[in-house]
N, CA, C and O atoms as a printed pandas DataFrame, in Angstrom:
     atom_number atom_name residue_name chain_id  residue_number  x_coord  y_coord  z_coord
0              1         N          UNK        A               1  -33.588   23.773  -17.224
1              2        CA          UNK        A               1  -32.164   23.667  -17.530
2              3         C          UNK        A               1  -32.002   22.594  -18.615
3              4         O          UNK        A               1  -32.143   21.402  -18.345
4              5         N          UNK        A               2  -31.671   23.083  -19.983
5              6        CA          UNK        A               2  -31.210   21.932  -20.741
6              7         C          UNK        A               2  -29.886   21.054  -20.624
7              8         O          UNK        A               2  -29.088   21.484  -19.791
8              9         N          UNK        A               3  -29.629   20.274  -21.087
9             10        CA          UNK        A               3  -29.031   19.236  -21.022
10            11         C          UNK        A               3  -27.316   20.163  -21.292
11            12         O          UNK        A               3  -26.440   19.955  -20.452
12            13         N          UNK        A               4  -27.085   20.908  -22.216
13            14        CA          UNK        A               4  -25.535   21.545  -22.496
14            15         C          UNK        A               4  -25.255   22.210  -21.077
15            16         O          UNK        A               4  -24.122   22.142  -20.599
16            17         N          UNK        A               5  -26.583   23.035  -20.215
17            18        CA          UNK        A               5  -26.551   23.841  -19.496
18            19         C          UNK        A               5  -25.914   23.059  -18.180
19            20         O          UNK        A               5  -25.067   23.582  -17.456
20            21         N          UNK        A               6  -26.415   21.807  -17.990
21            22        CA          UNK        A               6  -26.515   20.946  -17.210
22            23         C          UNK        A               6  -24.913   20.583  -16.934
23            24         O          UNK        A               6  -24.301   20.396  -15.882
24            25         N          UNK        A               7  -24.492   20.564  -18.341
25            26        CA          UNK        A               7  -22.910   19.090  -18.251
26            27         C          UNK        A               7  -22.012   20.533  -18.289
27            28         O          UNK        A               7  -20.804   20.340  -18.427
28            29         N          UNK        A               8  -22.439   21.962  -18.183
29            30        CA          UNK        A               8  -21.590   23.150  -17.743
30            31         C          UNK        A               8  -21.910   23.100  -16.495
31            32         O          UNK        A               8  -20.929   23.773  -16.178
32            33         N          UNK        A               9  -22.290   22.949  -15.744
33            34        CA          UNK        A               9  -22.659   23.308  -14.096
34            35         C          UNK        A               9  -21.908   22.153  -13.837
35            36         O          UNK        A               9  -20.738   22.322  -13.491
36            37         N          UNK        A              10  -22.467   20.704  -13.961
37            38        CA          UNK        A              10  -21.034   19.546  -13.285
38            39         C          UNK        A              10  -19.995   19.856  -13.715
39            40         O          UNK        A              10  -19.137   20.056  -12.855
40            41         N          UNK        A              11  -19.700   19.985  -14.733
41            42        CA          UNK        A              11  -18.030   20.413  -15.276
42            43         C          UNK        A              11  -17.389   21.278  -14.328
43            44         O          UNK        A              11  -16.410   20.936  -13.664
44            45         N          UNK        A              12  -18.004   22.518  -14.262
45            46        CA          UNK        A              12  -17.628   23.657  -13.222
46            47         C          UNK        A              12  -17.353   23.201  -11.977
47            48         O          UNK        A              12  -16.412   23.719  -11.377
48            49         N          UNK        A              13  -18.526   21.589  -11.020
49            50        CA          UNK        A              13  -18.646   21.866   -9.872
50            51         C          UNK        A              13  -17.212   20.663   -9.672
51            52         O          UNK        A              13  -16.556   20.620   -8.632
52            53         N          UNK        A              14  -17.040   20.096  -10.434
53            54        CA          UNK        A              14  -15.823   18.783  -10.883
54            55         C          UNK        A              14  -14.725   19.780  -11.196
55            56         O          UNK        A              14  -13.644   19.256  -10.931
56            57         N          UNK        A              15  -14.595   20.905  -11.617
57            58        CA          UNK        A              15  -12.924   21.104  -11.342
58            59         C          UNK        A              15  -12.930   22.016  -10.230
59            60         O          UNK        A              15  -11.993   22.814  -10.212
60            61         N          UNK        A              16  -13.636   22.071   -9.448
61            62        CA          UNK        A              16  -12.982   22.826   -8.174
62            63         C          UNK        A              16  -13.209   22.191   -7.225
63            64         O          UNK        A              16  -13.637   21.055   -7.429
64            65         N          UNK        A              17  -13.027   22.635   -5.846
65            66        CA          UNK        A              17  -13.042   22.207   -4.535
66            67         C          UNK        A              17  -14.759   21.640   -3.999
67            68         O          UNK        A              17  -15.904   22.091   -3.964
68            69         N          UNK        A              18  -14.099   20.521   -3.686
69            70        CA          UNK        A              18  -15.812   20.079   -2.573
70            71         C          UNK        A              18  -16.141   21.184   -1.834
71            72         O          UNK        A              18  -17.303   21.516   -2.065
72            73         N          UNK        A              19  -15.553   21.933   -0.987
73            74        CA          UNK        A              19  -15.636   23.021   -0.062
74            75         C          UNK        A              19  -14.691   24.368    0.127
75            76         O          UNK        A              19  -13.461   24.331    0.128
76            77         N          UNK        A              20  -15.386   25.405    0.266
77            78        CA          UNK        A              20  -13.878   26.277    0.267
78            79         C          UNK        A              20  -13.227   25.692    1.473
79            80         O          UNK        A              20  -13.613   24.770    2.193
80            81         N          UNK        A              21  -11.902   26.602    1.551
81            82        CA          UNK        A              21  -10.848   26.298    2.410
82            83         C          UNK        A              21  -11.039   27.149    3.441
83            84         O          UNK        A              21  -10.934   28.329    3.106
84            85         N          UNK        A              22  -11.402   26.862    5.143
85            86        CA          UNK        A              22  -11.167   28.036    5.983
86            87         C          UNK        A              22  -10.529   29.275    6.027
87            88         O          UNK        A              22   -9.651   29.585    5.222
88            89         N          UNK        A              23  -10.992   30.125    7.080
89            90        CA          UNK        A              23  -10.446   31.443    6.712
90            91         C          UNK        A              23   -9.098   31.026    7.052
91            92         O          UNK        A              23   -8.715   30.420    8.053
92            93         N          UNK        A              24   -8.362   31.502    5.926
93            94        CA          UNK        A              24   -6.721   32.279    6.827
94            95         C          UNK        A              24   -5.938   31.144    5.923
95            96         O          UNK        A              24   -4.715   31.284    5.951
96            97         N          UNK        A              25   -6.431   30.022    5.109
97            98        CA          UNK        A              25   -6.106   29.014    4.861
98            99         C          UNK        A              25   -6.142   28.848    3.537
99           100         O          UNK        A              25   -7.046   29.526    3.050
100          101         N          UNK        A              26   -5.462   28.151    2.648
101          102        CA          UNK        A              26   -5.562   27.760    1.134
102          103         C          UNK        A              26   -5.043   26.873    0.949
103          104         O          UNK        A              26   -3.977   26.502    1.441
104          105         N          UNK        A              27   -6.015   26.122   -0.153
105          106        CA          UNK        A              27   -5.987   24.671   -0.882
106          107         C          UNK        A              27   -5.162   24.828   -1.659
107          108         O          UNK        A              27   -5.047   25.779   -2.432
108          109         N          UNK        A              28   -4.230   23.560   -1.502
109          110        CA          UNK        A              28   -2.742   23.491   -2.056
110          111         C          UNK        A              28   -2.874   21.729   -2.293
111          112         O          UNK        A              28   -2.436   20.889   -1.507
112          113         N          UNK        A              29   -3.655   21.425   -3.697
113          114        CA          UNK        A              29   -3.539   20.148   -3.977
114          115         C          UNK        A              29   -2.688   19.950   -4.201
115          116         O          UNK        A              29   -2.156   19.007   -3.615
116          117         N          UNK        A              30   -1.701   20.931   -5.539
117          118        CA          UNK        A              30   -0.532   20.423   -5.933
118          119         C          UNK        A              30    0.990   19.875   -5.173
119          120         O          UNK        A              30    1.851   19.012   -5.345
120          121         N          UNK        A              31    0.785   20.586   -4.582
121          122        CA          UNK        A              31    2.285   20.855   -3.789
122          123         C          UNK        A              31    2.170   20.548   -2.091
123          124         O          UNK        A              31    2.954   20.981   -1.246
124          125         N          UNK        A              32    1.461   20.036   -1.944
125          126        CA          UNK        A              32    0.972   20.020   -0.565
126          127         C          UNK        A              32    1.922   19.043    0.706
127          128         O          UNK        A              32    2.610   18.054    0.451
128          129         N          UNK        A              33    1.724   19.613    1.968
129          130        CA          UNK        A              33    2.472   18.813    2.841
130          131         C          UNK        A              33    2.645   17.367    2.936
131          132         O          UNK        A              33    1.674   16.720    2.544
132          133         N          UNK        A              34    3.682   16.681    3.377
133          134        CA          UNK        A              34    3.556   15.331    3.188
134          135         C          UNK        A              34    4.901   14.774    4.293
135          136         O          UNK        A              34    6.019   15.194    4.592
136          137         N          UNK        A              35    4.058   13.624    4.652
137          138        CA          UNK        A              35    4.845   12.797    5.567
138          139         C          UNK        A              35    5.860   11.887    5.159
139          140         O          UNK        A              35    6.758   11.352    5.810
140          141         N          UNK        A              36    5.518   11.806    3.853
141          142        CA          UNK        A              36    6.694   10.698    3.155
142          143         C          UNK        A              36    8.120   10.477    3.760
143          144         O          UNK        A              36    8.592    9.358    3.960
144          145         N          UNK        A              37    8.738   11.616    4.023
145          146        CA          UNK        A              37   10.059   11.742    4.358
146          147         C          UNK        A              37   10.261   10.281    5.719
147          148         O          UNK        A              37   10.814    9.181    5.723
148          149         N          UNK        A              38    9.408   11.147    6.777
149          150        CA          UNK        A              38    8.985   10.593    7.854
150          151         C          UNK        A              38    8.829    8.918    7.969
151          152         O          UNK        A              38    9.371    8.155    8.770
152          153         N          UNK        A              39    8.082    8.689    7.099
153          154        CA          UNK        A              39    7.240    7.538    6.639
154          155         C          UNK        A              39    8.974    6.341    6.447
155          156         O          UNK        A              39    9.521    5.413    7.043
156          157         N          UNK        A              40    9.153    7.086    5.389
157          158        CA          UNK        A              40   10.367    6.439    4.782
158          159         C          UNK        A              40   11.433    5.918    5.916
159          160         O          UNK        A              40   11.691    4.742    6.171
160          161         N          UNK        A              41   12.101    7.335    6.662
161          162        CA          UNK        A              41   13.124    7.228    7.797
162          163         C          UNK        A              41   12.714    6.340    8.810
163          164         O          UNK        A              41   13.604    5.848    9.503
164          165         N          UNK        A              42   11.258    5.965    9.085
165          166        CA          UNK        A              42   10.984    5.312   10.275
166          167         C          UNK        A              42   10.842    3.908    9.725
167          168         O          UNK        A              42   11.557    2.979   10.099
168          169         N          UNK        A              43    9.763    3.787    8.702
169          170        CA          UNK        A              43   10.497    2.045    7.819
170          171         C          UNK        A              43   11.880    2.008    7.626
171          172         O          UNK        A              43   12.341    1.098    8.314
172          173         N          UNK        A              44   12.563    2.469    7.128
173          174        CA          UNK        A              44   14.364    1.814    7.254
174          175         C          UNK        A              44   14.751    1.208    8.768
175          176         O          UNK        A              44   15.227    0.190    9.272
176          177         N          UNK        A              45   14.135    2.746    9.220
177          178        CA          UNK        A              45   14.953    2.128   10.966
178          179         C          UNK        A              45   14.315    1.011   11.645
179          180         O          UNK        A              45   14.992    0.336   12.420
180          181         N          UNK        A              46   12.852    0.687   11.402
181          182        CA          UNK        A              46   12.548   -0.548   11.757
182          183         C          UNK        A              46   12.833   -1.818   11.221
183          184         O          UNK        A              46   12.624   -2.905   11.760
184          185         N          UNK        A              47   13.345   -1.586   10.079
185          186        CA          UNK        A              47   13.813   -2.671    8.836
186          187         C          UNK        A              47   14.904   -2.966    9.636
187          188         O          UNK        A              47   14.852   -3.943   10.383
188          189         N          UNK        A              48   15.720   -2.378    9.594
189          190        CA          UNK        A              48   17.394   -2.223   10.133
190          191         C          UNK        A              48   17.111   -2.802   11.237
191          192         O          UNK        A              48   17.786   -3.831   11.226
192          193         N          UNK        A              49   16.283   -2.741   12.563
193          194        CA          UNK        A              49   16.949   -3.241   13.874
194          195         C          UNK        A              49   16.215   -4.484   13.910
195          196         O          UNK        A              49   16.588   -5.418   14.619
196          197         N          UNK        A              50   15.087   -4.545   13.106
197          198        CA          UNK        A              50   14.346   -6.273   12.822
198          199         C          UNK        A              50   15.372   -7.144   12.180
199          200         O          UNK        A              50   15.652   -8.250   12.643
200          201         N          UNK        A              51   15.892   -6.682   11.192
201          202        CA          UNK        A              51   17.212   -7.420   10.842
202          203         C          UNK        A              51   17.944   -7.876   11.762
203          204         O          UNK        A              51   18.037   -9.022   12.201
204          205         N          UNK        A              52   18.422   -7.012   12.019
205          206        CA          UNK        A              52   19.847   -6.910   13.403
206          207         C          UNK        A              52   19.299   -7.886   14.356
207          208         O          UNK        A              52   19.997   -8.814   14.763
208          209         N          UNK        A              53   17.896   -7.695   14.787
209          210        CA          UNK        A              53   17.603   -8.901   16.115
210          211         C          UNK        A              53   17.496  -10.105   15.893
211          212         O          UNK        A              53   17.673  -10.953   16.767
212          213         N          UNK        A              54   17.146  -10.402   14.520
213          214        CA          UNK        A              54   16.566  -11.913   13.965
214          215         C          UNK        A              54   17.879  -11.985   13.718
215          216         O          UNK        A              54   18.002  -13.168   14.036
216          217         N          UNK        A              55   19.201  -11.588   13.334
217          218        CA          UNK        A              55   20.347  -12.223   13.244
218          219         C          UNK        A              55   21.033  -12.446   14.752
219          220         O          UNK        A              55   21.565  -13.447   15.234
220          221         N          UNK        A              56   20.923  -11.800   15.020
221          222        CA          UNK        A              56   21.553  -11.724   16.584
222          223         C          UNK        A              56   20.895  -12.877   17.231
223          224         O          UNK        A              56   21.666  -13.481   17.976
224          225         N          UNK        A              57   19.636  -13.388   17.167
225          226        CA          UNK        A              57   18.576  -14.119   17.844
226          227         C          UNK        A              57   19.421  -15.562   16.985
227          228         O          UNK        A              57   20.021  -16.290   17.775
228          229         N          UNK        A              58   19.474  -15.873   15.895
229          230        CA          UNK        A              58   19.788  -16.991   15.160
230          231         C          UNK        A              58   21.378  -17.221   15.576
231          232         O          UNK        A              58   21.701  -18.388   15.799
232          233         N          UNK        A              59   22.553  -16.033   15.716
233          234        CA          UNK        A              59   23.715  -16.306   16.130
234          235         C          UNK        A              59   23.769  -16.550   17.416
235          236         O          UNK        A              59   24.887  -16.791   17.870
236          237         N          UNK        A              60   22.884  -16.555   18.121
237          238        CA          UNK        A              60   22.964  -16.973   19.924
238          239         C          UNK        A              60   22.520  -18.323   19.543
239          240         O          UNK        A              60   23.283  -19.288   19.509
240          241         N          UNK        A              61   21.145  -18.372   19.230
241          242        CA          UNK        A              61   20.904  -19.860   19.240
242          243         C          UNK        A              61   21.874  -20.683   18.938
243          244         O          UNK        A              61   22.012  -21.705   19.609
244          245         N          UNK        A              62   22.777  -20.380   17.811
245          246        CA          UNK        A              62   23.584  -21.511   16.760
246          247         C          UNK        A              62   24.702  -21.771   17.026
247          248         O          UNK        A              62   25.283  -22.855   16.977
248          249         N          UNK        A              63   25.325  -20.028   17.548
249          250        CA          UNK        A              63   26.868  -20.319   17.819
250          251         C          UNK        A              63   27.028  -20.659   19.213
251          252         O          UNK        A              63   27.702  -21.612   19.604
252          253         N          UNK        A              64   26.345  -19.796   20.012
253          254        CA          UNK        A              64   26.603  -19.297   21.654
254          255         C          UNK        A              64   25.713  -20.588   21.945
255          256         O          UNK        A              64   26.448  -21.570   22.047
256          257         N          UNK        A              65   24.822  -20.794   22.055
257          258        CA          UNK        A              65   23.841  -22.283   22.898
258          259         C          UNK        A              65   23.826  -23.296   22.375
259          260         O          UNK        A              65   23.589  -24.307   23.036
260          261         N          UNK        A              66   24.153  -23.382   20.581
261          262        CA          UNK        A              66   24.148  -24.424   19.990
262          263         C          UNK        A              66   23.162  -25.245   20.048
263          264         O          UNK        A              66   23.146  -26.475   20.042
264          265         N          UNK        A              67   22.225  -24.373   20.114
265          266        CA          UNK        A              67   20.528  -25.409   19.802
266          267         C          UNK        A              67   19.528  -24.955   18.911
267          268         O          UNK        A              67   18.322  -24.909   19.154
268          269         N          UNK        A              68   20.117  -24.610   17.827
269          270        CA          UNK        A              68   19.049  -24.066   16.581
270          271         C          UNK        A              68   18.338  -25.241   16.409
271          272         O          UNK        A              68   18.810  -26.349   16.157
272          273         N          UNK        A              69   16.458  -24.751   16.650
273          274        CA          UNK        A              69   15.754  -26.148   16.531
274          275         C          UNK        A              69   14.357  -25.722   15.519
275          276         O          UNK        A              69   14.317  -24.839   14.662
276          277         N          UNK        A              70   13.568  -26.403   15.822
277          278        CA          UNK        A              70   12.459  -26.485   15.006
278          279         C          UNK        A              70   12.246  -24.900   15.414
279          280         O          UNK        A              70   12.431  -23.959   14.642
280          281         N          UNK        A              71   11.776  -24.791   16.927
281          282        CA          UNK        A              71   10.957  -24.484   17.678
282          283         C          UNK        A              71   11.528  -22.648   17.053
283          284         O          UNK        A              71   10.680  -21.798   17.327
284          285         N          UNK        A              72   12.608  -22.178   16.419
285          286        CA          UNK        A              72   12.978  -21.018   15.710
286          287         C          UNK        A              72   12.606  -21.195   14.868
287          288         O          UNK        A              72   12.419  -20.026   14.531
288          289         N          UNK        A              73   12.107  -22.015   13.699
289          290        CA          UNK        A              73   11.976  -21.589   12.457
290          291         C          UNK        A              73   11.002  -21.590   12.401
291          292         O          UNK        A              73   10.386  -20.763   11.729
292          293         N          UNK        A              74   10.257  -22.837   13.318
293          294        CA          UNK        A              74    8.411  -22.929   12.782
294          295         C          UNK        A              74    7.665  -21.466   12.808
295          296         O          UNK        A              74    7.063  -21.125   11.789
296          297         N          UNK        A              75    7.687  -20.678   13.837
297          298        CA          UNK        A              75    6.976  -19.618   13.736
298          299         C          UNK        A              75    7.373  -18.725   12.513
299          300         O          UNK        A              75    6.597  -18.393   11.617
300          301         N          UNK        A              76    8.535  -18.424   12.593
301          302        CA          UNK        A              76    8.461  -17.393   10.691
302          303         C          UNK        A              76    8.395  -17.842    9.444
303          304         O          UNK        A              76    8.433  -17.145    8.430
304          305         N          UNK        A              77    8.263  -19.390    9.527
305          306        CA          UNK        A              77    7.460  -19.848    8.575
306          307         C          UNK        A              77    6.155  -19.867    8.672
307          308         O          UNK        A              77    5.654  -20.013    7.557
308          309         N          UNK        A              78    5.299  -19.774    9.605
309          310        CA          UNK        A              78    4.046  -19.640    9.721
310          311         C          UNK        A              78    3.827  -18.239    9.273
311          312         O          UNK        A              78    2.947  -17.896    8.485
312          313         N          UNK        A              79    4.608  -17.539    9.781
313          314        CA          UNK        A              79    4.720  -15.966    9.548
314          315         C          UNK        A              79    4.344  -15.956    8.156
315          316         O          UNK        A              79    3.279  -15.718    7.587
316          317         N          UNK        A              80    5.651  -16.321    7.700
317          318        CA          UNK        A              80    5.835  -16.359    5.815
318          319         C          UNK        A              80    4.663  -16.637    5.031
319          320         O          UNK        A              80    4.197  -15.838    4.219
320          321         N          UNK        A              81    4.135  -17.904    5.305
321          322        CA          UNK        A              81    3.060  -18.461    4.764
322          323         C          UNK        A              81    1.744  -17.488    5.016
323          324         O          UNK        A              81    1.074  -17.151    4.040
324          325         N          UNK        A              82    1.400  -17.057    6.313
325          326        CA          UNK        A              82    0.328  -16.285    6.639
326          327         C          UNK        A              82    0.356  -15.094    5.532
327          328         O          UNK        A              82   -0.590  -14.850    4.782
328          329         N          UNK        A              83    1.518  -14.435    5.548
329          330        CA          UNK        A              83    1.429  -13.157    4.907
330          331         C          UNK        A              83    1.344  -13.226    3.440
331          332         O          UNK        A              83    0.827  -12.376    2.714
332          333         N          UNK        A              84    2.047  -14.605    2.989
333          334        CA          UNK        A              84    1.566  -14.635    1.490
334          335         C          UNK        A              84    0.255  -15.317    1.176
335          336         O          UNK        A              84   -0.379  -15.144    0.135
336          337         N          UNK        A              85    0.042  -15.803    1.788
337          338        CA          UNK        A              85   -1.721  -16.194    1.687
338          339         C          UNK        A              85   -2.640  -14.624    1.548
339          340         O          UNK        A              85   -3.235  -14.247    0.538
340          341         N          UNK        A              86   -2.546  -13.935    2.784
341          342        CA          UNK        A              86   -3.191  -12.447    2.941
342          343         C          UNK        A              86   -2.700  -11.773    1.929
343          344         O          UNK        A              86   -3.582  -11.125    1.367
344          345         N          UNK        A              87   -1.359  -11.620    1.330
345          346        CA          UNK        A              87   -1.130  -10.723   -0.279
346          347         C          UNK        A              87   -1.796  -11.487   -1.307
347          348         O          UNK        A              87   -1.881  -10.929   -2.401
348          349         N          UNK        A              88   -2.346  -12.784   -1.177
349          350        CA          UNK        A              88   -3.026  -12.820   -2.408
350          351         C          UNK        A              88   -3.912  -12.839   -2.688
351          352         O          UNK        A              88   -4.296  -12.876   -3.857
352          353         N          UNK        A              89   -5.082  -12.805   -0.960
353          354        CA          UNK        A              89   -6.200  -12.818   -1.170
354          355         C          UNK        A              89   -6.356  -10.986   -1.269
355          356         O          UNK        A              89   -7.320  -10.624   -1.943
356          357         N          UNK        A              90   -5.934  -10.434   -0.969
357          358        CA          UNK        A              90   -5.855   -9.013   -1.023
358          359         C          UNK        A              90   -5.778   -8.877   -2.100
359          360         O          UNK        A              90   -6.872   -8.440   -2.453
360          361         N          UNK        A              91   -4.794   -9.028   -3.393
361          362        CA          UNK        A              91   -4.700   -8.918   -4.877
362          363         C          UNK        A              91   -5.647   -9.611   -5.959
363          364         O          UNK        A              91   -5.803   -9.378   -7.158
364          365         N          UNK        A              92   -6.403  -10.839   -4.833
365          366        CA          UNK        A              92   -7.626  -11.428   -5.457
366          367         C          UNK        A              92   -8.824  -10.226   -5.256
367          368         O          UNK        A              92   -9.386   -9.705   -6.220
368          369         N          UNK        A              93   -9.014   -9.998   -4.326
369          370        CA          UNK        A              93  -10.000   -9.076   -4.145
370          371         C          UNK        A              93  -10.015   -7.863   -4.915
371          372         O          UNK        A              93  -11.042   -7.331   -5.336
372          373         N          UNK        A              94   -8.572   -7.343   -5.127
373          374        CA          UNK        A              94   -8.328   -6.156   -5.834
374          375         C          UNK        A              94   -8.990   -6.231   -7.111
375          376         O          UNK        A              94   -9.974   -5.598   -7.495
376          377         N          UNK        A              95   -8.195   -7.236   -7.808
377          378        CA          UNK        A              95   -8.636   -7.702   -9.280
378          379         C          UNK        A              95  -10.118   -7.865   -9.637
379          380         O          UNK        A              95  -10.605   -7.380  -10.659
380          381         N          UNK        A              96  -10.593   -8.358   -9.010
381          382        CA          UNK        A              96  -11.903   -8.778   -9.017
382          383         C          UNK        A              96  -12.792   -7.645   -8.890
383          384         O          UNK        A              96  -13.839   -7.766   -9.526
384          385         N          UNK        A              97  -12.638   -6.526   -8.202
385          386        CA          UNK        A              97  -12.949   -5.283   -8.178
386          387         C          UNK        A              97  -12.743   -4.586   -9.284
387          388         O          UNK        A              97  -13.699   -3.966   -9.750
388          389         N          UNK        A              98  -11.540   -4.537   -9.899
389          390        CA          UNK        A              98  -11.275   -3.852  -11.098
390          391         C          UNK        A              98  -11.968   -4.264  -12.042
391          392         O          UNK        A              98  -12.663   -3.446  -12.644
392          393         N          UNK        A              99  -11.969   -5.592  -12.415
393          394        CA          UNK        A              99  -12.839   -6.298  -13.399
394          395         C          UNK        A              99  -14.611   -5.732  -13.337
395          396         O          UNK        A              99  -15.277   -5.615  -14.366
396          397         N          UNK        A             100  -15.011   -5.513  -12.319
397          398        CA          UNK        A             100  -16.329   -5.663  -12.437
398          399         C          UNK        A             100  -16.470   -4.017  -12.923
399          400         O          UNK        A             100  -17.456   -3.664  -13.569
400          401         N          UNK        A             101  -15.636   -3.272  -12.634
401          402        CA          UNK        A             101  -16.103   -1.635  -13.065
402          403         C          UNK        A             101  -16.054   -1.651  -14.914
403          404         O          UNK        A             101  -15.495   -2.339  -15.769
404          405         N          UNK        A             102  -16.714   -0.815  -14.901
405          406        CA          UNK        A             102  -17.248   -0.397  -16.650
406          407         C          UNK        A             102  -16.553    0.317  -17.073
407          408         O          UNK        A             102  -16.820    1.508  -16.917
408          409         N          UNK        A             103  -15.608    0.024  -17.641
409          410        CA          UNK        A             103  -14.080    0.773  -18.748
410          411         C          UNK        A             103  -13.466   -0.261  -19.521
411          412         O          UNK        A             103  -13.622   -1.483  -19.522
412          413         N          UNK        A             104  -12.937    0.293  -19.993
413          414        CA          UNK        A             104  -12.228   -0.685  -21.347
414          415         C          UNK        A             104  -11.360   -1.586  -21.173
415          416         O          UNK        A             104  -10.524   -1.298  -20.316
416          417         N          UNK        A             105  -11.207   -2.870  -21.815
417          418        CA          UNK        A             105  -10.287   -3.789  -21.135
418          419         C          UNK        A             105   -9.221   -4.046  -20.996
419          420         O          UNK        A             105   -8.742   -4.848  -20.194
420          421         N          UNK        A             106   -8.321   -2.936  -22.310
421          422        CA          UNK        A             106   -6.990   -2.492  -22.126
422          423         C          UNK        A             106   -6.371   -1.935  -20.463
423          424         O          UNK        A             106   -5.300   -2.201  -19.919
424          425         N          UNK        A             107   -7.723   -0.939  -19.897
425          426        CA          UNK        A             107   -7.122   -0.597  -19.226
426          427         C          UNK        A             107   -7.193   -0.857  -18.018
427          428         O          UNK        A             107   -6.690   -0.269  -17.061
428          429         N          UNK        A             108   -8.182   -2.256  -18.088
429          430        CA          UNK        A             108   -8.452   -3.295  -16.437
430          431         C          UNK        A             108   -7.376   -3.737  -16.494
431          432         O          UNK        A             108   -6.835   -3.916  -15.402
432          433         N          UNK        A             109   -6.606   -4.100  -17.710
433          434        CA          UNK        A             109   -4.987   -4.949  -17.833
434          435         C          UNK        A             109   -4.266   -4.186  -17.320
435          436         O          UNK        A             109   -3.777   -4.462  -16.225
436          437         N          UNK        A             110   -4.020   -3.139  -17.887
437          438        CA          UNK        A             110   -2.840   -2.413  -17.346
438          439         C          UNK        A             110   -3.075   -1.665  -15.251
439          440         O          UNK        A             110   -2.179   -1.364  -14.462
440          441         N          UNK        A             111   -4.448   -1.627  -15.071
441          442        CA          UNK        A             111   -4.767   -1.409  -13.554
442          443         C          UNK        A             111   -3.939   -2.874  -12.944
443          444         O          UNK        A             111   -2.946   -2.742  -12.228
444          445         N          UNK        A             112   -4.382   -4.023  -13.254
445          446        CA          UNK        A             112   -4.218   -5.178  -12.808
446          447         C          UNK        A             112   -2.442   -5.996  -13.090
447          448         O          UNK        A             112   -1.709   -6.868  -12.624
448          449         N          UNK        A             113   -2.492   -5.178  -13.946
449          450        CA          UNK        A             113   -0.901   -5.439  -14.050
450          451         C          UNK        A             113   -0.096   -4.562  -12.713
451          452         O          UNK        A             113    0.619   -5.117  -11.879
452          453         N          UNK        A             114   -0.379   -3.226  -12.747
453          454        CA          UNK        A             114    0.060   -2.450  -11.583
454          455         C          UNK        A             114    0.207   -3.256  -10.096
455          456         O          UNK        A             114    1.250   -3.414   -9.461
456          457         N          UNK        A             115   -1.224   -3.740   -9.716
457          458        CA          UNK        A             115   -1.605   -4.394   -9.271
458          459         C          UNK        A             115   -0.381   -5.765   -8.543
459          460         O          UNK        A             115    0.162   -6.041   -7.473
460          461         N          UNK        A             116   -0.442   -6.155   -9.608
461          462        CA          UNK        A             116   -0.020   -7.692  -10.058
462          463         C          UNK        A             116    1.754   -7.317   -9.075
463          464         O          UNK        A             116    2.037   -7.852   -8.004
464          465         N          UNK        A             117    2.596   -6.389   -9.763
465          466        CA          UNK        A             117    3.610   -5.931   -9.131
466          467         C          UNK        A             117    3.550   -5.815   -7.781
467          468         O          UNK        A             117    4.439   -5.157   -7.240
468          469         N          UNK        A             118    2.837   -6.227   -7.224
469          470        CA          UNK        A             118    2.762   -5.482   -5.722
470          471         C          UNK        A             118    3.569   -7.293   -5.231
471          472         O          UNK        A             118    4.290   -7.376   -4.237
472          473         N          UNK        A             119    3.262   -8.532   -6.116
473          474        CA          UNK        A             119    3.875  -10.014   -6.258
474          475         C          UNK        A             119    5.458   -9.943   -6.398
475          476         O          UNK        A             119    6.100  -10.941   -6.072
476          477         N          UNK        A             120    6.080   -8.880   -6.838
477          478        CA          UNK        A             120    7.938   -9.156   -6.779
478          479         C          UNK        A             120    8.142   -8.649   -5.818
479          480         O          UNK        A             120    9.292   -8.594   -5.381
């Protein structure tokens, strides 16, 4: 097999499927099922009642018992701090990954810029 013969057989085996699709069944990369909807409706609604409790939790303490103290804030500042420490070692790691792969450096910038957004 020469070498033209060669980069026609990967070419061929690179635009189609790793495997056919079971009987009765068809591969639908484009358009295919998706949970997003799902995904979406169930983050809002957990957004929404985490809200609602951490206010409700801060208006009992403050108005109704009148003892807003350390002992409420220290933990979601620990919270706070934990999670931005972990987004940046996560975006350190990312970067650092991107950098080491072999492509051009325009476009480690623009991966790492993508990246970088995940920070607002």
């Amino acid at each position: 097999m020469n070498e033209t013969q060669f980069r026609q057989t990967v070419d061929k085996w690179l635009q189609g499927p790793a495997l056919e699709a079971p009987d009765g069944l068809a591969s639908n990369f484009v358009n295919g099922p998706s949970l997003q909807s799902y995904n979406v409706a169930c983050q809002s609604i957990c957004l929404t009642l985490v809200t609602f409790f951490i206010f409700v939790r801060i208006y009992t303490k403050a108005r109704i018992l009148k003892s807003l103290g350390w002992d409420d804030l220290v933990p979601e500042l620990i919270s706070a701090v934990l999670n931005v420490v972990s987004d940046f070692a996560i975006l350190t790691l990312l970067i650092y990954m991107v950098w080491k792969l072999q492509m051009r450096r325009e476009k480690k910038i623009a991966i790492s810029a993508i990246f970088a957004t995940g920070l607002l």
